[in-house]
Backbone as XML, in Angstrom:
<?xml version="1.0"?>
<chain id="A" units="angstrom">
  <residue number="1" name="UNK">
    <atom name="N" x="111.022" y="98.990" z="81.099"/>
    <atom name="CA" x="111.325" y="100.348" z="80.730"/>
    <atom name="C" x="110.031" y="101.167" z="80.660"/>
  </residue>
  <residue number="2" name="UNK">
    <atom name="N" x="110.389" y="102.925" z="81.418"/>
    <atom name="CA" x="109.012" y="103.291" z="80.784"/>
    <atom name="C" x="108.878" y="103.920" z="79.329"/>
  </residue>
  <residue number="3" name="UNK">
    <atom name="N" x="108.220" y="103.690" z="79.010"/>
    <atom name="CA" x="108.032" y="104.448" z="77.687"/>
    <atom name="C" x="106.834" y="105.235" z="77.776"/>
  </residue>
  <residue number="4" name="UNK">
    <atom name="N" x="106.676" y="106.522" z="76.956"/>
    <atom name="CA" x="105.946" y="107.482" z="76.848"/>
    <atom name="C" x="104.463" y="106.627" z="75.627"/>
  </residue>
  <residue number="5" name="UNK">
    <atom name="N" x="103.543" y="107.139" z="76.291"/>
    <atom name="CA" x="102.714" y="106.423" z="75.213"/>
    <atom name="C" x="101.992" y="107.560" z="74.673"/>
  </residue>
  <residue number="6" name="UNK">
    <atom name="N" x="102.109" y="107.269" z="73.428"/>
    <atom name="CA" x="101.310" y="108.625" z="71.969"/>
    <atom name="C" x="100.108" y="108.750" z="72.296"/>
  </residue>
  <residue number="7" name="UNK">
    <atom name="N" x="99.450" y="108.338" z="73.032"/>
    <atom name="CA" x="98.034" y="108.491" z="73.327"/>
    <atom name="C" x="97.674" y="109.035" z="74.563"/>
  </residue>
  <residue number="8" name="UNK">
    <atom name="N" x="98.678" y="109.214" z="75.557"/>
    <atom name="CA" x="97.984" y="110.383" z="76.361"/>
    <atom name="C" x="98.319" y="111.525" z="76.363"/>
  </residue>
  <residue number="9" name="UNK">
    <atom name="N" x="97.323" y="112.617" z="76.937"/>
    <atom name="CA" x="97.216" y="113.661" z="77.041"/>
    <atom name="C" x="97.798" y="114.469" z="77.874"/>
  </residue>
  <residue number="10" name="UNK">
    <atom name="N" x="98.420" y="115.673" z="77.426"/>
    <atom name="CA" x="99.285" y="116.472" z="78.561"/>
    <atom name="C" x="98.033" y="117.403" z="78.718"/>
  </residue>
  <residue number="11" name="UNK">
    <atom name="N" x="97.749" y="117.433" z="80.147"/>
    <atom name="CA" x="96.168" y="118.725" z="80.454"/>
    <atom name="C" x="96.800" y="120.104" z="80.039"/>
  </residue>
  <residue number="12" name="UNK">
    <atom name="N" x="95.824" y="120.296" z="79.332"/>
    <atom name="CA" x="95.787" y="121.716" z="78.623"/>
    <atom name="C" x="95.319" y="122.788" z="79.796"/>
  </residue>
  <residue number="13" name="UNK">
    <atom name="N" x="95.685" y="124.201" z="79.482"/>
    <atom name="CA" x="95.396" y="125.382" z="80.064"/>
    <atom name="C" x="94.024" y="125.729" z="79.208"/>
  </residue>
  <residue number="14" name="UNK">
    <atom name="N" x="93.364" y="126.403" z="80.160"/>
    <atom name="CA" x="91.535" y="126.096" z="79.527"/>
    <atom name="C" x="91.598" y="127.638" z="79.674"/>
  </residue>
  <residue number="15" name="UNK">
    <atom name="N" x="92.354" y="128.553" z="80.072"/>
    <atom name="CA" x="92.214" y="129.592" z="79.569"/>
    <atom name="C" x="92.949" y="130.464" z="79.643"/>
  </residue>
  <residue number="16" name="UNK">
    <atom name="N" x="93.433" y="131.553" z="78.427"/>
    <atom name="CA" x="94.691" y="132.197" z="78.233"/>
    <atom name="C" x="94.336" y="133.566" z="77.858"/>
  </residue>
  <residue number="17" name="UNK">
    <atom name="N" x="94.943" y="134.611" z="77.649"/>
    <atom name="CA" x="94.867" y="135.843" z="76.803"/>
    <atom name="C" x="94.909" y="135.940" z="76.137"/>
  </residue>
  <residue number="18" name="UNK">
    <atom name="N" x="95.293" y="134.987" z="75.097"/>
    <atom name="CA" x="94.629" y="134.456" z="73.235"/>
    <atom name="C" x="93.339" y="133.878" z="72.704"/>
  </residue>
  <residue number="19" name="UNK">
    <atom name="N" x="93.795" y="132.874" z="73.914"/>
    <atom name="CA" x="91.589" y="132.651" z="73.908"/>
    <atom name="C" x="90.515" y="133.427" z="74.028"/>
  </residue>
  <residue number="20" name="UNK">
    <atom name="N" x="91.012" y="134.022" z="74.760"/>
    <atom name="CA" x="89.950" y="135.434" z="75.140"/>
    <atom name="C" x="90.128" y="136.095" z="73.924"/>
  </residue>
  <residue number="21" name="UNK">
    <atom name="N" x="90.916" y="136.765" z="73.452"/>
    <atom name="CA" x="91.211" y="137.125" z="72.313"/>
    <atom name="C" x="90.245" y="136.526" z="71.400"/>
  </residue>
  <residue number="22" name="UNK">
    <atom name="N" x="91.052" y="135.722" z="70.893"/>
    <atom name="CA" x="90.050" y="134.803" z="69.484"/>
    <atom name="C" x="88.847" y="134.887" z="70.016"/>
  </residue>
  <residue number="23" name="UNK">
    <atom name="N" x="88.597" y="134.446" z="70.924"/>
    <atom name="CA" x="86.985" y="134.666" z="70.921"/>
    <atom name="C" x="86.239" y="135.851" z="70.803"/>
  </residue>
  <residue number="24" name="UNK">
    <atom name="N" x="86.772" y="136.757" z="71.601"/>
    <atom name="CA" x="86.032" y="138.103" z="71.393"/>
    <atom name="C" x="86.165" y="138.862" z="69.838"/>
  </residue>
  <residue number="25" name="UNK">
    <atom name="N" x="87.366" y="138.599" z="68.885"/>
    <atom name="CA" x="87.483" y="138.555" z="67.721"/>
    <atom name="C" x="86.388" y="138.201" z="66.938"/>
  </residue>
  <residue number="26" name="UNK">
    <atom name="N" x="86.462" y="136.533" z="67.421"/>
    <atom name="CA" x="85.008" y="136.226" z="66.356"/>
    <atom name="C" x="83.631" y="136.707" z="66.738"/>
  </residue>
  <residue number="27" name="UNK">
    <atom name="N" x="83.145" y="136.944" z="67.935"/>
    <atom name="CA" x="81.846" y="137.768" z="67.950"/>
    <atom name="C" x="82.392" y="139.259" z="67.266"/>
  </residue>
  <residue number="28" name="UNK">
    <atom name="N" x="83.382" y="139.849" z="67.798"/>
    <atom name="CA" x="83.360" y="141.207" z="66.984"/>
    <atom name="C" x="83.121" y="140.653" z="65.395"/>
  </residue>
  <residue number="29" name="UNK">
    <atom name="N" x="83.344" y="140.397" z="64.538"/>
    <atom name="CA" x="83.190" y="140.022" z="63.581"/>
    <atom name="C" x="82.243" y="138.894" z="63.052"/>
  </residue>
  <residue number="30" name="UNK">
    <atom name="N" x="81.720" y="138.433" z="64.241"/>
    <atom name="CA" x="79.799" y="138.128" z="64.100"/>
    <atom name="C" x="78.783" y="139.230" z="64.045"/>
  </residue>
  <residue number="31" name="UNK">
    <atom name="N" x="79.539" y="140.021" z="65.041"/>
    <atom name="CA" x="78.089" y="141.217" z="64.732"/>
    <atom name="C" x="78.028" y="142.486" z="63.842"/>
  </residue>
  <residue number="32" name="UNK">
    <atom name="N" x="79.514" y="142.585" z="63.599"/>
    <atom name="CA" x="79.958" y="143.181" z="62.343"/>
    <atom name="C" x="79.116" y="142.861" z="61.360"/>
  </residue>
  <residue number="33" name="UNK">
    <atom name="N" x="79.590" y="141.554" z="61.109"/>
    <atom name="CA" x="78.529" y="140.702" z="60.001"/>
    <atom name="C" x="77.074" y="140.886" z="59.717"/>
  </residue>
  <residue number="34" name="UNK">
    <atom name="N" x="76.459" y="140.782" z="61.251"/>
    <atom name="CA" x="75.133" y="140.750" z="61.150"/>
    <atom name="C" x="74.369" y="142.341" z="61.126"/>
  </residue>
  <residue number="35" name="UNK">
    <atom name="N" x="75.239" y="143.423" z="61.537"/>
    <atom name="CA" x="75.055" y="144.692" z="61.501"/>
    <atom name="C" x="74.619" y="144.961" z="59.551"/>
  </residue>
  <residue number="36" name="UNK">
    <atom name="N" x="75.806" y="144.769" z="58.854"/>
    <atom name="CA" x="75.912" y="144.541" z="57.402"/>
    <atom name="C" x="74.830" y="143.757" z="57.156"/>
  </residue>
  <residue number="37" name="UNK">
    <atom name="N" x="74.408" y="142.551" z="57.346"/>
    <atom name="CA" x="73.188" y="142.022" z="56.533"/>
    <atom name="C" x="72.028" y="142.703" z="56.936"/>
  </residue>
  <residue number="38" name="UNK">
    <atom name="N" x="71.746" y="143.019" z="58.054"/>
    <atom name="CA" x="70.841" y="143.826" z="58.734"/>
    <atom name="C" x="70.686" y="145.366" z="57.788"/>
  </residue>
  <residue number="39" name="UNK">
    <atom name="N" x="71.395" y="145.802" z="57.302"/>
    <atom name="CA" x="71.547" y="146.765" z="57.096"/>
    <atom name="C" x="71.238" y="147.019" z="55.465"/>
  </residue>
  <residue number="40" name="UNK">
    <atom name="N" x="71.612" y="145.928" z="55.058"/>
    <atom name="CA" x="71.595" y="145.587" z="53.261"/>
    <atom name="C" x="69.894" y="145.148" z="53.236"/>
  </residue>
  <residue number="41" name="UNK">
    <atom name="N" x="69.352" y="144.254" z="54.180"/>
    <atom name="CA" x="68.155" y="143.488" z="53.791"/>
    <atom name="C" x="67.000" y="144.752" z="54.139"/>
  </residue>
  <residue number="42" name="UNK">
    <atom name="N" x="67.044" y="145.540" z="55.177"/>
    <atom name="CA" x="66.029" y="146.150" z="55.855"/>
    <atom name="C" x="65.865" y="147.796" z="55.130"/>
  </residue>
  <residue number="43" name="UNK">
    <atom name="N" x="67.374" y="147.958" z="55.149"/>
    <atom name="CA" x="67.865" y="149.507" z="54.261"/>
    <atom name="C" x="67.389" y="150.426" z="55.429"/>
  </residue>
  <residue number="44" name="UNK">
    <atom name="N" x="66.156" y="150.865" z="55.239"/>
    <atom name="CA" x="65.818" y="151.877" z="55.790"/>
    <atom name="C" x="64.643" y="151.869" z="56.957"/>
  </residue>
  <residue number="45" name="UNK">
    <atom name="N" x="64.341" y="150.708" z="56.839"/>
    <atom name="CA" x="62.929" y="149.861" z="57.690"/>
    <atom name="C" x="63.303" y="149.768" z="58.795"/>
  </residue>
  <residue number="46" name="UNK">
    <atom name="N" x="64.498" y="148.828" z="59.125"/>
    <atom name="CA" x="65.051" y="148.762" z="60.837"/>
    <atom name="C" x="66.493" y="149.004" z="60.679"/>
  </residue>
  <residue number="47" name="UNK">
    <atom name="N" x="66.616" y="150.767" z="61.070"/>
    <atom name="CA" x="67.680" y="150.628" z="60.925"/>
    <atom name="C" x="68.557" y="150.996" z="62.393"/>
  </residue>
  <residue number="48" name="UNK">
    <atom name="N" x="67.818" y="150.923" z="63.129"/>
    <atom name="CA" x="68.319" y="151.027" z="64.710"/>
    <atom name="C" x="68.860" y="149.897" z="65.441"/>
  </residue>
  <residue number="49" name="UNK">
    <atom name="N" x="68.253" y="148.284" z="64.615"/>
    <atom name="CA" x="68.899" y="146.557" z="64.604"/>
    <atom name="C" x="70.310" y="146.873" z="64.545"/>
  </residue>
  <residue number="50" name="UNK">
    <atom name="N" x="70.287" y="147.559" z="62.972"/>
    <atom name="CA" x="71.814" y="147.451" z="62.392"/>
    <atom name="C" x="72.922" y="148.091" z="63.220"/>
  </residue>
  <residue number="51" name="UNK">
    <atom name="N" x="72.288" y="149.141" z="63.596"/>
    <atom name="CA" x="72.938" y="149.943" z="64.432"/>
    <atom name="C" x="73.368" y="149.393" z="65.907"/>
  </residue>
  <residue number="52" name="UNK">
    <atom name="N" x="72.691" y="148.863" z="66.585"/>
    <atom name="CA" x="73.103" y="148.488" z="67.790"/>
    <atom name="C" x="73.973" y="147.047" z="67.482"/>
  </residue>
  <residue number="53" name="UNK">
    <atom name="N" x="73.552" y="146.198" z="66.325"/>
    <atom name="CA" x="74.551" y="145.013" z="66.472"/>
    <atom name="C" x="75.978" y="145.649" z="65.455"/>
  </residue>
  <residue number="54" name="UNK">
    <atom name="N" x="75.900" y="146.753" z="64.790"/>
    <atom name="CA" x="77.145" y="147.555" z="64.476"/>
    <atom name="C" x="77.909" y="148.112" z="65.827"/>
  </residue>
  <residue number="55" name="UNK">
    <atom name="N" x="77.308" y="148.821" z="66.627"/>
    <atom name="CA" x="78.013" y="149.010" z="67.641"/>
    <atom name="C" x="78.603" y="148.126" z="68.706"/>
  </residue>
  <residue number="56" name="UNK">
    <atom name="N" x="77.726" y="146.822" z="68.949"/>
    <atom name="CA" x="78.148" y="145.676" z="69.697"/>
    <atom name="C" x="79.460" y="145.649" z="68.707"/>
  </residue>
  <residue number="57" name="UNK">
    <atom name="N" x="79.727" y="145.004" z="67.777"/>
    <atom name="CA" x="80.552" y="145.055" z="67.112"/>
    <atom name="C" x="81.967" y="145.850" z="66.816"/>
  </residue>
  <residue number="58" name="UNK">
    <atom name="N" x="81.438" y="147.343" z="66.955"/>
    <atom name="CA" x="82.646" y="148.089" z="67.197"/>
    <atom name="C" x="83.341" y="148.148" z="68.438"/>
  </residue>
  <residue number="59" name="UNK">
    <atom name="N" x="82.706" y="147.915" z="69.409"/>
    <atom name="CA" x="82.831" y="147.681" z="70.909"/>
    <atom name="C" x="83.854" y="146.657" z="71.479"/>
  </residue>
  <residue number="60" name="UNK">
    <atom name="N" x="83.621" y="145.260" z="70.799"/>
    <atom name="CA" x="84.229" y="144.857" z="70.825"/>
    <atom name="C" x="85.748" y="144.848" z="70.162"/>
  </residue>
  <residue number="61" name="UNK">
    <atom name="N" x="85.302" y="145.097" z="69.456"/>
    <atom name="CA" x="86.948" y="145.771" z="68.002"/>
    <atom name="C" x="87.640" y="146.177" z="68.924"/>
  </residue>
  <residue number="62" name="UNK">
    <atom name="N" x="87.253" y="147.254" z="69.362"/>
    <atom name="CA" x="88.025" y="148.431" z="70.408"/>
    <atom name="C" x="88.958" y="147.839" z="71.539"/>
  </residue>
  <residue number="63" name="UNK">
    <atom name="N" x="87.905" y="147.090" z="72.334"/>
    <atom name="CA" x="88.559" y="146.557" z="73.434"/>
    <atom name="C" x="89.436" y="145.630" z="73.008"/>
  </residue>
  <residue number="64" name="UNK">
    <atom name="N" x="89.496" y="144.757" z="72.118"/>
    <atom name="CA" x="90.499" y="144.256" z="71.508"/>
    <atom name="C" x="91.481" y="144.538" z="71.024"/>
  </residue>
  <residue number="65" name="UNK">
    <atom name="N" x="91.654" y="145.461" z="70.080"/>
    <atom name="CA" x="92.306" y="146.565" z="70.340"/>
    <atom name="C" x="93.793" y="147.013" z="71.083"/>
  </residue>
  <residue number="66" name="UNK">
    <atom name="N" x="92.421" y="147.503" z="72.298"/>
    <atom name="CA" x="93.379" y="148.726" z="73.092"/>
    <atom name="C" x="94.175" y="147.072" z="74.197"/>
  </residue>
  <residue number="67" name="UNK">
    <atom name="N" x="93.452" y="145.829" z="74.182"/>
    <atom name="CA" x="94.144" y="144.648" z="75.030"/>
    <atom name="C" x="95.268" y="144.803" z="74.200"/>
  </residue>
  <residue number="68" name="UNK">
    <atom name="N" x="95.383" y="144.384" z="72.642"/>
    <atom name="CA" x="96.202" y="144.309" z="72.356"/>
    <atom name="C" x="97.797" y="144.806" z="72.339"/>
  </residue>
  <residue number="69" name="UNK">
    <atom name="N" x="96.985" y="146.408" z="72.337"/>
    <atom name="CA" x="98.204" y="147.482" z="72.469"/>
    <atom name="C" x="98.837" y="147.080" z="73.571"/>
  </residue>
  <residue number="70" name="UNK">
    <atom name="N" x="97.899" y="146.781" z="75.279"/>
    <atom name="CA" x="98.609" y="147.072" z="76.120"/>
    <atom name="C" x="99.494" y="146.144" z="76.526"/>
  </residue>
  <residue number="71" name="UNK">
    <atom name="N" x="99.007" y="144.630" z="75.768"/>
    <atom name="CA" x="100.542" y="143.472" z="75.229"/>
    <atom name="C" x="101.778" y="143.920" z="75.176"/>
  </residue>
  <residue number="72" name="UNK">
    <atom name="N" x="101.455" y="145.110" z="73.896"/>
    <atom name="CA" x="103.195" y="145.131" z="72.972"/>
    <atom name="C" x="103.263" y="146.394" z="73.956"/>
  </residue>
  <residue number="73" name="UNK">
    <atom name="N" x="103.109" y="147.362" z="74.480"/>
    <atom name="CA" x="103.368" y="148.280" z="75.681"/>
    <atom name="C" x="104.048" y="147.519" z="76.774"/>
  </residue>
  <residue number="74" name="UNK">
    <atom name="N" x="103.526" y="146.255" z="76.908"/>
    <atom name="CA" x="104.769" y="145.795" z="78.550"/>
    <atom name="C" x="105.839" y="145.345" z="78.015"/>
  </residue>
  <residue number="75" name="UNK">
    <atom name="N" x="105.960" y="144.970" z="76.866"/>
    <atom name="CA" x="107.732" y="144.320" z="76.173"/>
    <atom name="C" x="108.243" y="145.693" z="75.991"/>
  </residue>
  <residue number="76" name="UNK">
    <atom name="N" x="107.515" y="147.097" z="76.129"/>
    <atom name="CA" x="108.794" y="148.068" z="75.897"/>
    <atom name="C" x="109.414" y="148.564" z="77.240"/>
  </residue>
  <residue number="77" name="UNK">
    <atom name="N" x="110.968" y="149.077" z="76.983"/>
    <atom name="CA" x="111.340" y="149.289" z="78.384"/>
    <atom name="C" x="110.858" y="150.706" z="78.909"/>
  </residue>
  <residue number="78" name="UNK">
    <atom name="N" x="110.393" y="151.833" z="77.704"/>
    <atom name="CA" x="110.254" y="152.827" z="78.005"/>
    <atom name="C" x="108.731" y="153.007" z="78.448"/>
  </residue>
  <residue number="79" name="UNK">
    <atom name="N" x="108.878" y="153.771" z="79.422"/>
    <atom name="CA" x="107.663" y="154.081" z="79.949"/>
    <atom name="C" x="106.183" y="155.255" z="79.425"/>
  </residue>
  <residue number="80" name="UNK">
    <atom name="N" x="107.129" y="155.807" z="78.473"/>
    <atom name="CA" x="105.842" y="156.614" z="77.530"/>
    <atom name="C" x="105.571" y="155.820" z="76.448"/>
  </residue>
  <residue number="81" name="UNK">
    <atom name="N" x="105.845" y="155.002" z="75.885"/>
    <atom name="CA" x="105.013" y="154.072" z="75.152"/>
    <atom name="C" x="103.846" y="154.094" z="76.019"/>
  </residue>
  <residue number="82" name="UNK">
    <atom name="N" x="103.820" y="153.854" z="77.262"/>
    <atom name="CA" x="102.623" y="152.860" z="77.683"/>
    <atom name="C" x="101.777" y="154.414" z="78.164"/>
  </residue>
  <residue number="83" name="UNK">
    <atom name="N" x="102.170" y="155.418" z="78.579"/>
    <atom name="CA" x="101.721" y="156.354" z="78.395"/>
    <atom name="C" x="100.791" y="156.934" z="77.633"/>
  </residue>
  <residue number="84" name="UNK">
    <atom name="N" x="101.479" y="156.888" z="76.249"/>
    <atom name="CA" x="100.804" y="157.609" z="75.396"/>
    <atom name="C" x="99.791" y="156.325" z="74.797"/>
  </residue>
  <residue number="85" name="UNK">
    <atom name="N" x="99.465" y="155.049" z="75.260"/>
    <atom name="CA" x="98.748" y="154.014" z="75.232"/>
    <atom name="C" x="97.961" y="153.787" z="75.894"/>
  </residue>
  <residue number="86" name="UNK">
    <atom name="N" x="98.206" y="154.520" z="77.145"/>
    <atom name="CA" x="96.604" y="155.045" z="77.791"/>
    <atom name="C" x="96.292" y="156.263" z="77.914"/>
  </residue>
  <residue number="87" name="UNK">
    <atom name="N" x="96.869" y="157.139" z="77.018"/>
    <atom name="CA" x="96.398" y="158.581" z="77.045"/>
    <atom name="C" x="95.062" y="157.680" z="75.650"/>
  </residue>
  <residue number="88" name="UNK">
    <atom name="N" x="95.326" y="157.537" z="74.493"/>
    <atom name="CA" x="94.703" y="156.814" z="73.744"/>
    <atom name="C" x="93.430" y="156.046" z="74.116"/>
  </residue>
  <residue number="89" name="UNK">
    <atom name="N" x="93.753" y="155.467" z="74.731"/>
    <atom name="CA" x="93.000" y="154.237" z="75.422"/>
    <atom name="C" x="91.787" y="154.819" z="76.091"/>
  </residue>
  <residue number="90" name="UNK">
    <atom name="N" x="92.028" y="155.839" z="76.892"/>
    <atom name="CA" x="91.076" y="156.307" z="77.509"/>
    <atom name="C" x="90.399" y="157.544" z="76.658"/>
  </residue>
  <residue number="91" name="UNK">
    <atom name="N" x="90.941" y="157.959" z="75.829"/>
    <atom name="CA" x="90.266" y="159.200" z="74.304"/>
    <atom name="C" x="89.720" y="158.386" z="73.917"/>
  </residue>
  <residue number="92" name="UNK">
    <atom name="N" x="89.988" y="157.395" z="73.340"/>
    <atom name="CA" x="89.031" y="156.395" z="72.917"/>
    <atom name="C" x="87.537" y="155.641" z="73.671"/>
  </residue>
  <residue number="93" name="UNK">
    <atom name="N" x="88.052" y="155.129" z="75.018"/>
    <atom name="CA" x="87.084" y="155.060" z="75.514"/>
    <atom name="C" x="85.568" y="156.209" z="75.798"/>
  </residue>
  <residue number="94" name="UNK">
    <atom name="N" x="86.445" y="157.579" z="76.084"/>
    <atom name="CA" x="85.378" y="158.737" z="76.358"/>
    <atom name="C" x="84.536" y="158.971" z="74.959"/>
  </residue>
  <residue number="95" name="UNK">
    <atom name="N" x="85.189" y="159.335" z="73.798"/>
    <atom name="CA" x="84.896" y="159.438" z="73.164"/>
    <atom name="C" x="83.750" y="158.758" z="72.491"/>
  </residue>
  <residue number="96" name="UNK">
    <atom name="N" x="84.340" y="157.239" z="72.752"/>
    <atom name="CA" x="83.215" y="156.424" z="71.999"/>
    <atom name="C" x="81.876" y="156.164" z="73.022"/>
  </residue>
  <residue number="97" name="UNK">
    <atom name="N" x="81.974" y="156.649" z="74.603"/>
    <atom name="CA" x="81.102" y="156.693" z="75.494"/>
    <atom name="C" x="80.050" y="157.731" z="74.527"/>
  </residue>
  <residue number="98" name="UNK">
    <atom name="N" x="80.577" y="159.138" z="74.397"/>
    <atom name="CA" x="79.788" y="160.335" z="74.187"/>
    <atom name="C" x="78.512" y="159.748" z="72.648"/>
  </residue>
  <residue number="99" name="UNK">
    <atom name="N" x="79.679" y="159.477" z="71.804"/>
    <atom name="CA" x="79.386" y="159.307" z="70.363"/>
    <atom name="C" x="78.055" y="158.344" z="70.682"/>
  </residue>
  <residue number="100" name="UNK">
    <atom name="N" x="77.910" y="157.241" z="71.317"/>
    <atom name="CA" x="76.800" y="156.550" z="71.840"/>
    <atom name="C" x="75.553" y="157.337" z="72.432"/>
  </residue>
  <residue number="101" name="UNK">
    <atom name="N" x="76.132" y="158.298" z="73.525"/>
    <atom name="CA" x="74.771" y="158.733" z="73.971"/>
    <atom name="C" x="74.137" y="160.160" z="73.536"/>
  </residue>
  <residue number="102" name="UNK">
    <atom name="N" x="75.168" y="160.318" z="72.666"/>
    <atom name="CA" x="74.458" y="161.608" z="71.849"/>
    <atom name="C" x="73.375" y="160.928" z="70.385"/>
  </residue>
</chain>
């Protein structure tokens, strides 16, 4: 008879749109982190560090984000959901372009 044996492995998918996810999650919230200590230890000394690993940080947030939205946008049947999800998407993007290089 065959029998199934508890010890092998069914091959895994090595990469998904959750993985990506979680991962870009935890650096957003690595440099979040390190923006904040940067920011508490130095105060007023380097505060252009804090700033750029704050913005790495928000950067990532964002794009995470707006992936997320555009998830729950394809389960709807209506088509201005996804509309008004990249009217957003892209205000957001310009916006946070400008806010950077000003």
């Amino acid at each position: 008879m065959a029998e199934k044996k508890n010890n092998e492995r069914r091959p895994s998918q090595s990469w998904s749109a959750t993985k990506v996810l979680d991962c870009l999650a935890y650096f957003a919230i690595a440099f979040i982190a390190i923006a904040l200590i940067l920011r508490l230890i130095f105060k007023k000394h380097s505060p252009s560090v804090a700033a750029a690993f704050q913005s790495i940080g928000e950067a990532v947030a964002y794009i995470i984000c707006i992936w997320l939205g555009f998830y729950w946008t394809r389960r709807k049947k209506n088509i201005w959901w996804f509309i008004c999800w990249l009217v957003a998407s892209v205000l957001i993007v310009v916006i946070y372009i400008f806010a950077l290089s000003a």
